[in-house]
Backbone as CSV, one residue per row, in Angstrom:
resi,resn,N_x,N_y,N_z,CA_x,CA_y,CA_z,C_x,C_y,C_z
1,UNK,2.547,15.131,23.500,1.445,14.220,23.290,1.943,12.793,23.576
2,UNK,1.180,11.760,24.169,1.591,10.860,25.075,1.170,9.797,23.832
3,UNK,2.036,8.613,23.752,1.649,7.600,22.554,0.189,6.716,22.435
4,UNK,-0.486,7.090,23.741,-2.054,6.486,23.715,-2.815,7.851,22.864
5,UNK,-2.282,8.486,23.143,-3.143,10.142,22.454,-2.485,9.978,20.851
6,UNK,-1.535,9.499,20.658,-0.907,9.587,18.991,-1.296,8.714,18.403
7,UNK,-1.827,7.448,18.616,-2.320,6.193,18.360,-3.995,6.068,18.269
8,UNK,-4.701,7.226,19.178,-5.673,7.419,19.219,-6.305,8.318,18.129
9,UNK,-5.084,9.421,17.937,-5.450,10.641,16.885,-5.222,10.046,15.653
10,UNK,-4.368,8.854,15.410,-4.111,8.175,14.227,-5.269,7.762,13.168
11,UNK,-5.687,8.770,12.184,-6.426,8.253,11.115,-7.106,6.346,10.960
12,UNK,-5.243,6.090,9.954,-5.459,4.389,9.991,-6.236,3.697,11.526
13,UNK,-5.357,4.267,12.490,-6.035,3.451,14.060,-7.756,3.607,13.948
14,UNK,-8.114,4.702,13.827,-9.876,4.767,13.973,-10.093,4.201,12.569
15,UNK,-9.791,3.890,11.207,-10.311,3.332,10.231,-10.461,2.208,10.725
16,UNK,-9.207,1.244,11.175,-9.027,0.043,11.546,-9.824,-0.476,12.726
17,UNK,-9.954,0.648,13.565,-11.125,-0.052,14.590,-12.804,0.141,14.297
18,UNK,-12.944,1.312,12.883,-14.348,0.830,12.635,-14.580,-0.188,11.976
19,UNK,-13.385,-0.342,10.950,-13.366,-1.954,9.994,-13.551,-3.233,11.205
20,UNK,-12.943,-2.427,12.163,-13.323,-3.980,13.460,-14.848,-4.276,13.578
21,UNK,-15.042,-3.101,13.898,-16.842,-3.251,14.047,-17.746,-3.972,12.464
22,UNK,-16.830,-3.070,11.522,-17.780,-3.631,10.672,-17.575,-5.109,10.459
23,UNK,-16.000,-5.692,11.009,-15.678,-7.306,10.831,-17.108,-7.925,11.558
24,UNK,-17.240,-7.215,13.161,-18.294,-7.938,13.850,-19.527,-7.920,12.985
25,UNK,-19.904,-7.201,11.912,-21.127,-6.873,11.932,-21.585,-7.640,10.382
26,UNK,-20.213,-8.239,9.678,-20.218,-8.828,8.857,-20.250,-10.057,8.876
27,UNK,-19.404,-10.913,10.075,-19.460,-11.788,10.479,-20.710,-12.664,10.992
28,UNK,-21.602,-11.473,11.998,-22.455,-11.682,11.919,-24.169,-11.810,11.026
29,UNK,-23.748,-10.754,10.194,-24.939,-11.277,9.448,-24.454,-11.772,8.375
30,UNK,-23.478,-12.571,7.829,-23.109,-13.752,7.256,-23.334,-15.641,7.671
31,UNK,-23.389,-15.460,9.247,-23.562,-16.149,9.707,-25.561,-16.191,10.330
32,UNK,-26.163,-15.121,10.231,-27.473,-15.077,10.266,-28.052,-15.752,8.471
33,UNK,-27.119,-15.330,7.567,-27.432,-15.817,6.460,-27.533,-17.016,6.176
34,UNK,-26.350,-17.852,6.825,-26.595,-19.088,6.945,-27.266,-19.793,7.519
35,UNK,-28.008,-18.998,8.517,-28.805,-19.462,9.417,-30.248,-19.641,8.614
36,UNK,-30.367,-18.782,7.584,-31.533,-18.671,7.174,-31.515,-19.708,5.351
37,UNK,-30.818,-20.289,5.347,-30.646,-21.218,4.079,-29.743,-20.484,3.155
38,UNK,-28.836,-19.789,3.457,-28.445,-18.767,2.039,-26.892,-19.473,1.931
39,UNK,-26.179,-19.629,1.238,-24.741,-20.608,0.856,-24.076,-19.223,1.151
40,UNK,-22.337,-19.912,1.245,-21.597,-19.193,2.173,-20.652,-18.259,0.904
41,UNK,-21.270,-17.641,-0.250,-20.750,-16.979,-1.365,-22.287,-16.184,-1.288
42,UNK,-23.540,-16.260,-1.561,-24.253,-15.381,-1.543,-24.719,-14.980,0.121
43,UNK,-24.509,-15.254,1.303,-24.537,-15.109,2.484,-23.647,-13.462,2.558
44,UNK,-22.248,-14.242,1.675,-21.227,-13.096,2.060,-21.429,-12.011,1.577
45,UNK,-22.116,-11.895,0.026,-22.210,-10.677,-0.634,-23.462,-9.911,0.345
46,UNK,-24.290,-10.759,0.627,-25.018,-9.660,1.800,-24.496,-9.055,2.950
47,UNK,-23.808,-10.220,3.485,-23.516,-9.505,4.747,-21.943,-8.585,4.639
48,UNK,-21.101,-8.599,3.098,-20.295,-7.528,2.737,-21.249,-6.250,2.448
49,UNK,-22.014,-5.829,2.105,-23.106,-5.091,1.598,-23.121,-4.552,3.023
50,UNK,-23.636,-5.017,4.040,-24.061,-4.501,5.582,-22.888,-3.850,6.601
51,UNK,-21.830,-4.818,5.864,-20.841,-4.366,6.827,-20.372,-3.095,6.152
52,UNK,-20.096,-3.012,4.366,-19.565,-1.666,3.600,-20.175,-0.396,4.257
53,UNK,-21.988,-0.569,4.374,-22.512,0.015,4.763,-22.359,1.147,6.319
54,UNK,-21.970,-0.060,7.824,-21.909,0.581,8.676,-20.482,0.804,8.922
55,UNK,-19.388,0.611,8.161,-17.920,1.201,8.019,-18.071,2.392,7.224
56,UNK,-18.832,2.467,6.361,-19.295,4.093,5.689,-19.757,4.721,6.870
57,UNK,-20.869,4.739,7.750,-21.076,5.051,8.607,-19.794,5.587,9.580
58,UNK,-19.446,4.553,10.063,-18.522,4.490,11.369,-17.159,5.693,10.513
59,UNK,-17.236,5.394,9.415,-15.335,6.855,9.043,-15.856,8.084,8.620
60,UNK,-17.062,7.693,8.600,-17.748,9.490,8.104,-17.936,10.422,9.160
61,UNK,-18.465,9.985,11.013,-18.671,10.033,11.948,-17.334,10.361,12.349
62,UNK,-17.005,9.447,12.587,-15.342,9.209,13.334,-14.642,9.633,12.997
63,UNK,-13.987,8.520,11.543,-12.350,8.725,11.262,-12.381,9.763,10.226
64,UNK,-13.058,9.935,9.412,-13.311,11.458,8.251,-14.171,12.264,8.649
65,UNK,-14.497,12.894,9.821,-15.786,13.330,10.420,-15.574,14.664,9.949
66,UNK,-14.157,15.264,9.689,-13.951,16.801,8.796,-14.280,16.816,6.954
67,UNK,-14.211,15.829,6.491,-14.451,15.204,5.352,-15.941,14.820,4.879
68,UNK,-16.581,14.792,5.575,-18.144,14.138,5.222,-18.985,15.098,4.539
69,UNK,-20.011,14.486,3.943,-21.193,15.072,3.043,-22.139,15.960,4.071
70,UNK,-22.894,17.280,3.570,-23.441,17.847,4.461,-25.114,17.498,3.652
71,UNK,-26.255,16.946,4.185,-27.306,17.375,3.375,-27.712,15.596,2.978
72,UNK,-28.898,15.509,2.862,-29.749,14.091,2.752,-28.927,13.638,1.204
73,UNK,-29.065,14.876,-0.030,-28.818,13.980,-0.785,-27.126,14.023,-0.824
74,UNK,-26.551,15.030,-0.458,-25.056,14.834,0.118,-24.567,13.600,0.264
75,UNK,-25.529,13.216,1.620,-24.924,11.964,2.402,-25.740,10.806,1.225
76,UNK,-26.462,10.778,0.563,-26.788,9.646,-0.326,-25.859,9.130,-0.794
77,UNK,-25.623,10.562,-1.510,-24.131,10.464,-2.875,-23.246,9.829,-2.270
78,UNK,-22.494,10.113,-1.336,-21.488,9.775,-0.737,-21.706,8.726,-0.390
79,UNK,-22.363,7.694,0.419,-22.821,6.504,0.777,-22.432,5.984,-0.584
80,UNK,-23.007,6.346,-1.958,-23.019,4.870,-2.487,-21.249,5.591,-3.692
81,UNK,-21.061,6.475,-3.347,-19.607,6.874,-3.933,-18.377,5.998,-3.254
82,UNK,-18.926,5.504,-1.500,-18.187,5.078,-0.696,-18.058,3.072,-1.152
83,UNK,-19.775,3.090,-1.377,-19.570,1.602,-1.727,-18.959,1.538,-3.125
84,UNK,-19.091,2.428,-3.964,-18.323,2.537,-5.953,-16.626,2.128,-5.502
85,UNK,-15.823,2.981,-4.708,-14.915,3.722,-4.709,-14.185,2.668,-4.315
86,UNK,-14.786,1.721,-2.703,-13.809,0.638,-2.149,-14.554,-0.757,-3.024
87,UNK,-15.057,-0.796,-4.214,-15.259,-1.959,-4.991,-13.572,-2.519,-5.181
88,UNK,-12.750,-1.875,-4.975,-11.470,-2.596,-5.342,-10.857,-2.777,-4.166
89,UNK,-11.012,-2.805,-3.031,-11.377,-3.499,-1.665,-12.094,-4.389,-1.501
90,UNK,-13.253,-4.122,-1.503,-13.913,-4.969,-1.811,-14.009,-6.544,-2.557
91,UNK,-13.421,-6.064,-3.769,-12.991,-7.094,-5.275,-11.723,-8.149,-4.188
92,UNK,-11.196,-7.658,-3.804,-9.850,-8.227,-2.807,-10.419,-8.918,-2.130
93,UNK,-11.165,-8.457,-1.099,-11.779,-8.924,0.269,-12.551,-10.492,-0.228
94,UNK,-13.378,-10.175,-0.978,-14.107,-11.344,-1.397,-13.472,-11.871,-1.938
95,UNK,-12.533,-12.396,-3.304,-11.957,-13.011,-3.436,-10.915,-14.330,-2.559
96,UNK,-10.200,-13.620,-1.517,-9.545,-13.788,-0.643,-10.546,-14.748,-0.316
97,UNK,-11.357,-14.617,0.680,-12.997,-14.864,1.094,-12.842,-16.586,0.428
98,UNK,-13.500,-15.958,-0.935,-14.788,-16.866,-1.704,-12.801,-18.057,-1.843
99,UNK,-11.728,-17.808,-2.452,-10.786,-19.079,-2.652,-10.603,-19.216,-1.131
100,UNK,-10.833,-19.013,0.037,-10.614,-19.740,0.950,-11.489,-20.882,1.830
101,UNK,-12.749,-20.556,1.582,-14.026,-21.155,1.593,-13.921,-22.222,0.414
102,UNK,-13.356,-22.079,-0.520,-13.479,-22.885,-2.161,-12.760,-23.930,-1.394
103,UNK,-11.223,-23.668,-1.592,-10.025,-24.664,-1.126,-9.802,-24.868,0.374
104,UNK,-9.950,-24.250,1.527,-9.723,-25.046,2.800,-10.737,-25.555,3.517
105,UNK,-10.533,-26.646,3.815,-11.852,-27.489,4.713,-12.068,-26.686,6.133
106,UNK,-11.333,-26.259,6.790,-11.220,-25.295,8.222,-11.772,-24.187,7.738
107,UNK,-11.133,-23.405,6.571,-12.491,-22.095,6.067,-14.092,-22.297,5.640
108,UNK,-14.356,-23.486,4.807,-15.144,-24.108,4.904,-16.289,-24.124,6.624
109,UNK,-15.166,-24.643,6.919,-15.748,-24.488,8.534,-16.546,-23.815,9.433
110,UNK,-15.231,-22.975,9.294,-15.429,-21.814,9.791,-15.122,-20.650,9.164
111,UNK,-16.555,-19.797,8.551,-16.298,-18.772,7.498,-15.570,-17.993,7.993
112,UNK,-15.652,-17.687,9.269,-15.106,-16.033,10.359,-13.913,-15.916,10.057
113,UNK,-12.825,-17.139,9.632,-11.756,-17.069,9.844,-11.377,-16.710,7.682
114,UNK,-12.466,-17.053,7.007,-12.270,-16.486,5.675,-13.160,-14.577,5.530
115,UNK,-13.501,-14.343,6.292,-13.787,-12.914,6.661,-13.075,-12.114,7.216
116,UNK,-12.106,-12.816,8.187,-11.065,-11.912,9.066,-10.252,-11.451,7.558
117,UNK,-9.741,-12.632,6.820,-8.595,-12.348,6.130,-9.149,-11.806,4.736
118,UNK,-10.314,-12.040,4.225,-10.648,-10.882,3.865,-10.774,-9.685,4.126
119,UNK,-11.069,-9.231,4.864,-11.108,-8.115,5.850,-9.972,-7.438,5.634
120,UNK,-8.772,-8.092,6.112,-7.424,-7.905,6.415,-6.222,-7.162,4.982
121,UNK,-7.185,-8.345,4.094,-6.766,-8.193,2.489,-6.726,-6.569,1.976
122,UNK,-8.268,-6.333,2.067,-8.745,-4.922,1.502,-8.685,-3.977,2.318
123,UNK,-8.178,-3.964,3.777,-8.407,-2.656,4.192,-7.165,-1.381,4.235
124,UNK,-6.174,-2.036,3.395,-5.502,-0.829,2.974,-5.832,-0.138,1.637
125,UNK,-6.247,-0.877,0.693,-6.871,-0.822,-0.728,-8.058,0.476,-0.064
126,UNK,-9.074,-0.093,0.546,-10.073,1.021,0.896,-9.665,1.663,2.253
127,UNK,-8.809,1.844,3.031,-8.124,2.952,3.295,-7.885,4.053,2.323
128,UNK,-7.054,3.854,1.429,-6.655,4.872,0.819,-7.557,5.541,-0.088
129,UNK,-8.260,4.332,-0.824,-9.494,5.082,-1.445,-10.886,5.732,-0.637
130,UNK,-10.544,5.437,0.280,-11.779,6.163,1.262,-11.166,7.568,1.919
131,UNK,-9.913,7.611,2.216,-9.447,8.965,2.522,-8.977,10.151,1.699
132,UNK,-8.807,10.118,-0.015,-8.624,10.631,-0.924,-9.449,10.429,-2.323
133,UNK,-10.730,9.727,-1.911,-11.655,9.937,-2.637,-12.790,9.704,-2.581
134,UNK,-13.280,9.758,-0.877,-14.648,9.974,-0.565,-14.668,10.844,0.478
135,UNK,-14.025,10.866,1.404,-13.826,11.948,2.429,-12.994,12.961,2.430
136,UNK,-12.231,13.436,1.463,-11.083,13.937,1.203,-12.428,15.361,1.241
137,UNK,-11.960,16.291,1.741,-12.958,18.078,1.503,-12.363,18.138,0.357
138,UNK,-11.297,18.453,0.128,-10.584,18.805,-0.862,-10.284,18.264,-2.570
139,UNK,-10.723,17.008,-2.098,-10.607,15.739,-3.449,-11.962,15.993,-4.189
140,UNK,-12.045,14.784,-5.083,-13.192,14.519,-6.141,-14.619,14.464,-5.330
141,UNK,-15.598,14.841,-5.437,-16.481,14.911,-4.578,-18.041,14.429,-5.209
């Protein structure tokens, strides 16, 4: 197996590139939030909410696609077991976030760059809790 195929089959690698998507997708409707009068602490809790959302999506599909809920209320449960579970990802992410926006005038600025590193903060925290206790077949269910 050739190291683009080992890198590709790599769990973390597909978590990390749906957390990419969900960076884009957080970024952006954080920044639609602001667009629409909302301050850059309640902006974020929405557009963390949207992004938790289509990264649940994107590792249930993808990166846990042997792991996932079968059935409407299956996939309910699991959806909001997924948002319960990475609250301590989450708890990280924003934090990180909300004191960098607080204290730097450049985060201030520019939120994207207090989202990346949020982002960056929690996604081993909800790595692990997303692969051994929401997608896990075998784990708590």
């Amino acid at each position: 197996m050739n190291i683009v195929s080992r890198l590709w089959n790599s769990t973390f690698l597909r978590f990390a590139a749906v957390g990419t998507g969900g960076f884009v997708v957080d970024t952006a409707v954080l920044y639609t939030m602001l667009a629409l009068g909302l301050d850059r602490y309640s902006g974020r809790a929405v557009s963390y909410l949207c992004a938790a959302t289509f990264t649940w999506f994107g590792n249930r599909n993808f990166t846990f696609a042997q792991g996932r809920a079968k059935g409407a209320a299956a996939t309910a449960a699991e959806w909001l077991r997924f948002l319960v579970t990475n609250l301590g990802g989450g708890a990280v992410n924003y934090t990180v976030y909300a004191l960098l926006v607080t204290y730097s005038a450049t985060v201030h600025d520019f939120p994207v760059l207090g989202v990346a590193a949020g982002a960056l903060s929690g996604m081993t925290v909800n790595f692990f809790a997303s692969r051994w206790l929401v997608f896990n077949s075998s784990g708590p269910r």
